[in-house]
TORSE-861659 format. One line per field, with one value per atom (N, C-alpha, C, O): atom name; residue number from 1; x, y, z. Coordinates in steps of 0.02 Angstrom, whole numbers, plus 50000, padded with zeros to 5 digits. Atoms other than C-alpha are relative to their C-alpha. Example, Ala and Ser with C-alpha at 12.3 -4.5 7.8 and 13.67 -1.06 7.14 Angstrom:
! TORSE-861659
at <- N/CA/C/O/N/CA/C/O
i <- 1/1/1/1/2/2/2/2
x <- 50045/50615/50045/50097/49958/50684/49961/49986
y <- 49941/49775/50060/50059/49941/49947/50055/50110
z <- 50000/50390/50000/50033/49997/50357/50037/50045
***
This chain:
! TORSE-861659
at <- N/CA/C/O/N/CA/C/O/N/CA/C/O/N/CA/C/O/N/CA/C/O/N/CA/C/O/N/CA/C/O/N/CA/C/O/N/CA/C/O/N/CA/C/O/N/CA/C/O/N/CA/C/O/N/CA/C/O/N/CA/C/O/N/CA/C/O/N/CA/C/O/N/CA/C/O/N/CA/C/O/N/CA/C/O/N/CA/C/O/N/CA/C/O/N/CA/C/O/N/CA/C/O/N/CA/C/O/N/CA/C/O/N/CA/C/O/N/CA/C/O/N/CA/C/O/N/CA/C/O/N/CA/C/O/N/CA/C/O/N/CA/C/O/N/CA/C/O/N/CA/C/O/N/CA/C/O/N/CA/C/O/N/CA/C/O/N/CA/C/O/N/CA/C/O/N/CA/C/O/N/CA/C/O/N/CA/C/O/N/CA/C/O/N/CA/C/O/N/CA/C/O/N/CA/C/O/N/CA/C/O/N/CA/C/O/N/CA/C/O/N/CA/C/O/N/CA/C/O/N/CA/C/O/N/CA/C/O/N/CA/C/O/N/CA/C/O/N/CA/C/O/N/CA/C/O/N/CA/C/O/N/CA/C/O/N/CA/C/O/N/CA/C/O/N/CA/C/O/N/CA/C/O/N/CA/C/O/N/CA/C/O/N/CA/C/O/N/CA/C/O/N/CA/C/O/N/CA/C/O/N/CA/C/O/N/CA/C/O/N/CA/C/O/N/CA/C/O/N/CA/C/O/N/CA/C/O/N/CA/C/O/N/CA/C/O/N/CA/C/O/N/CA/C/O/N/CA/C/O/N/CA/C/O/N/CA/C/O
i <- 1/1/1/1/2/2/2/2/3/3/3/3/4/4/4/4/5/5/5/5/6/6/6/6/7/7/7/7/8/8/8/8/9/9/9/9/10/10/10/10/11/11/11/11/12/12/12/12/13/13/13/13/14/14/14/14/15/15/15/15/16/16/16/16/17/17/17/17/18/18/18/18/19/19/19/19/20/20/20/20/21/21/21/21/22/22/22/22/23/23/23/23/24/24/24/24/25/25/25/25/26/26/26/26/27/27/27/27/28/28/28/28/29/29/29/29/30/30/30/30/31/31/31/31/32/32/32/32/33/33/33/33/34/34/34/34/35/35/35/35/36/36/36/36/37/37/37/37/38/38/38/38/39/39/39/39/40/40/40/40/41/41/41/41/42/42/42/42/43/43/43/43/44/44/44/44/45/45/45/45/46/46/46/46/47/47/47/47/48/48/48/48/49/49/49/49/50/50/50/50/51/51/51/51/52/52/52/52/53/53/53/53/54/54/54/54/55/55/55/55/56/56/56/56/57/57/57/57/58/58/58/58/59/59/59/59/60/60/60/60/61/61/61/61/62/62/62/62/63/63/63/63/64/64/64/64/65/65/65/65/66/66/66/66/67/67/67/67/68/68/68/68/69/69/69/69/70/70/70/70/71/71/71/71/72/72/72/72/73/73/73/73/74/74/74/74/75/75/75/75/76/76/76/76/77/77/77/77/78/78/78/78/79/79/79/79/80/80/80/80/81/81/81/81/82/82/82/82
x <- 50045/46076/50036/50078/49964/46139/49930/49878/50036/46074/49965/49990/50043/45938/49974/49973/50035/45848/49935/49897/50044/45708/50015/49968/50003/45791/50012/50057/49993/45787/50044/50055/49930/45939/49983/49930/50024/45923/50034/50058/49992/45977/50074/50105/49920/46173/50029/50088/49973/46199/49993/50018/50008/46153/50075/50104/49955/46289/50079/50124/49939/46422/49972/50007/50019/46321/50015/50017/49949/46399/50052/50050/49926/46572/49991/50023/50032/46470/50003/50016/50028/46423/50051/50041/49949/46591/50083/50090/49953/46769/50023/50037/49977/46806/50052/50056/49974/46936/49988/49991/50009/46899/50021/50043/49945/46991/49952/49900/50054/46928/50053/50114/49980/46961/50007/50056/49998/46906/49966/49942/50020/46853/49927/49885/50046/46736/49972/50010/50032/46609/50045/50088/49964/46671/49962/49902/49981/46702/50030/50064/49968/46753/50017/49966/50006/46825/49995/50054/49989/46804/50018/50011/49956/46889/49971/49973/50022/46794/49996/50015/50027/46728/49934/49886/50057/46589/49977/50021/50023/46510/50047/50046/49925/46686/50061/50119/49946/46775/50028/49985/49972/46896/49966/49987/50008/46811/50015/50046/49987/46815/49941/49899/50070/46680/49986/49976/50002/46662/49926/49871/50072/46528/49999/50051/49994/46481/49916/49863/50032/46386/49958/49979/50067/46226/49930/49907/50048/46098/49936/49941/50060/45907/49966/49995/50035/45749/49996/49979/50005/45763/50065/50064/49923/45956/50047/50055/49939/46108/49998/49976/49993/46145/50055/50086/49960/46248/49985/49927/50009/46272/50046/50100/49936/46354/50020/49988/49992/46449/50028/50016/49967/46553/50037/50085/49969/46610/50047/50029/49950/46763/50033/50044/49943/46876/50024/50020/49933/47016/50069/50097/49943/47172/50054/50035/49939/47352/50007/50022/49973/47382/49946/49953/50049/47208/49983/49949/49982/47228/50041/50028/49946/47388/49986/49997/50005/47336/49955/49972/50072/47163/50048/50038/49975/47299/50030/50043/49980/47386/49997/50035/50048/47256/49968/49968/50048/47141/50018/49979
y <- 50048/55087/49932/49926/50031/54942/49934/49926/50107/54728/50026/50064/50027/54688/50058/50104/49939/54832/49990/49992/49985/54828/50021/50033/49960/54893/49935/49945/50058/54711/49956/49929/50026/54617/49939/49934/50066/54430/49996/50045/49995/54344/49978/49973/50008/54299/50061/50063/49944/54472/50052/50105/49958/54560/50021/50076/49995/54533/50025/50038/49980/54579/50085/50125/49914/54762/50037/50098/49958/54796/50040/50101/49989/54822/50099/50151/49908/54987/50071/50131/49940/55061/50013/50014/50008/55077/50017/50006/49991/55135/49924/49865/50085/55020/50034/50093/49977/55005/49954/49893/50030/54976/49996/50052/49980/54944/49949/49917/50024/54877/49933/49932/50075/54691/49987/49962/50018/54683/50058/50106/49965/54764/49984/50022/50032/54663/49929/49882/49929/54647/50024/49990/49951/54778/49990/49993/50031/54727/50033/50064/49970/54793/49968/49939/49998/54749/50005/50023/49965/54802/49943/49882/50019/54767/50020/50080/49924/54806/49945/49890/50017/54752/49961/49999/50023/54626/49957/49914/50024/54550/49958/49898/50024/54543/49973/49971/50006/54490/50049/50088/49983/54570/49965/49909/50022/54537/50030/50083/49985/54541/49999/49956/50009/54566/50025/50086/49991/54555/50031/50006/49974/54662/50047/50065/49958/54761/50045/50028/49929/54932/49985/49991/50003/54898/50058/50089/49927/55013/49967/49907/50023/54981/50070/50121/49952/55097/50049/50108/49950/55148/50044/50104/49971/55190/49963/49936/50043/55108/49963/49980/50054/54963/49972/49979/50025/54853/49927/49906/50089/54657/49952/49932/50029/54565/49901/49850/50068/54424/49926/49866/50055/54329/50024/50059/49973/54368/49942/49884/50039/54281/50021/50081/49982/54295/50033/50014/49994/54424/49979/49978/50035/54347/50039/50096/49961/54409/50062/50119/49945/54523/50057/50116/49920/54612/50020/50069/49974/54627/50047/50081/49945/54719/50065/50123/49932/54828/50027/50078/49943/54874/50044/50104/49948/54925/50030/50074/49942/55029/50050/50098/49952/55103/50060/50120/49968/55152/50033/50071
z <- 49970/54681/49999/49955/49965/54753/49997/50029/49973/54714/49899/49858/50037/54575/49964/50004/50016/54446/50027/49979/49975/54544/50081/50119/49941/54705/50041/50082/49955/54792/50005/49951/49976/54872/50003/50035/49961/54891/50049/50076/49946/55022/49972/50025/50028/54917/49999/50019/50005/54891/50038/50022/49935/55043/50030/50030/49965/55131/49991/50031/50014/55007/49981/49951/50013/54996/50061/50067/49927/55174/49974/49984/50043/55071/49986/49991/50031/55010/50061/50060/49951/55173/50049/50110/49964/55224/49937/49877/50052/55165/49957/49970/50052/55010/49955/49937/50057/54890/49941/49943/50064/54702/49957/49943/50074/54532/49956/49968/50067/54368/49978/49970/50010/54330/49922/49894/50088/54132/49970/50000/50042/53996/49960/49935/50028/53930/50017/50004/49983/53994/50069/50095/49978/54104/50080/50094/49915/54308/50005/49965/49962/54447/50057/50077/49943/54613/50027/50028/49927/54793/50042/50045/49922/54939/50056/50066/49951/55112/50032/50012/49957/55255/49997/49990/49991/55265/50052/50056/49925/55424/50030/50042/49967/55501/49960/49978/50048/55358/49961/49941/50059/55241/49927/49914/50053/55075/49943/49940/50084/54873/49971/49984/50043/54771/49939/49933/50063/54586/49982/49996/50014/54527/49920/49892/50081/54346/50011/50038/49985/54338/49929/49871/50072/54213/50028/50076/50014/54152/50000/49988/50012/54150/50000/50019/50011/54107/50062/50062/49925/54306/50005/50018/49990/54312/49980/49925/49991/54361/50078/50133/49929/54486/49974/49921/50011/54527/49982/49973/50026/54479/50032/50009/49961/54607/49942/49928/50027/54511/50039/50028/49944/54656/50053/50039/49942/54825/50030/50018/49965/54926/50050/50044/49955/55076/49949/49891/50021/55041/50015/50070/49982/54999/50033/50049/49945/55103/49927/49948/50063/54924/50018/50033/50002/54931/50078/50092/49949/55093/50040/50090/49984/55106/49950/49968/50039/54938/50067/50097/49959/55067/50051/50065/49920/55227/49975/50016/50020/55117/49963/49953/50034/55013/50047/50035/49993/55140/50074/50102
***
């Protein structure tokens, strides 16, 4: 599940949940607490998006922490990842 533990997206994190519905590539940023990156597509951009996989009494979601243009680096990992 995908945004907020109740299922609901605002309107900051909408747009980096495109990234999802579409080939992405991801790697793990830290350990603690424990991030991840993706790389994808978002309403015409190449983007980045820092996010961390938390638990609540419903499941698992996500936690978008900060989204940005991708730079020329995660750009070239995405064209020769994906």
């Amino acid at each position: 599940m995908l945004g907020s533990a109740d299922g609901l997206l605002d309107a900051a994190t909408a747009p980096s949940q495109e990234i999802f519905d579409q080939a992405y590539l991801a790697d793990q940023k830290s350990d603690d607490p424990e991030r991840f990156r993706a790389i994808g597509w978002c309403r015409g951009f190449l983007c980045s998006v820092i996010f961390e996989v938390r638990h609540d009494a419903v499941g698992e979601f996500y936690h978008f922490v900060t989204a940005w243009k991708a730079t020329r680096e995660e750009a070239q990992s995405y064209a020769e990842n994906i």
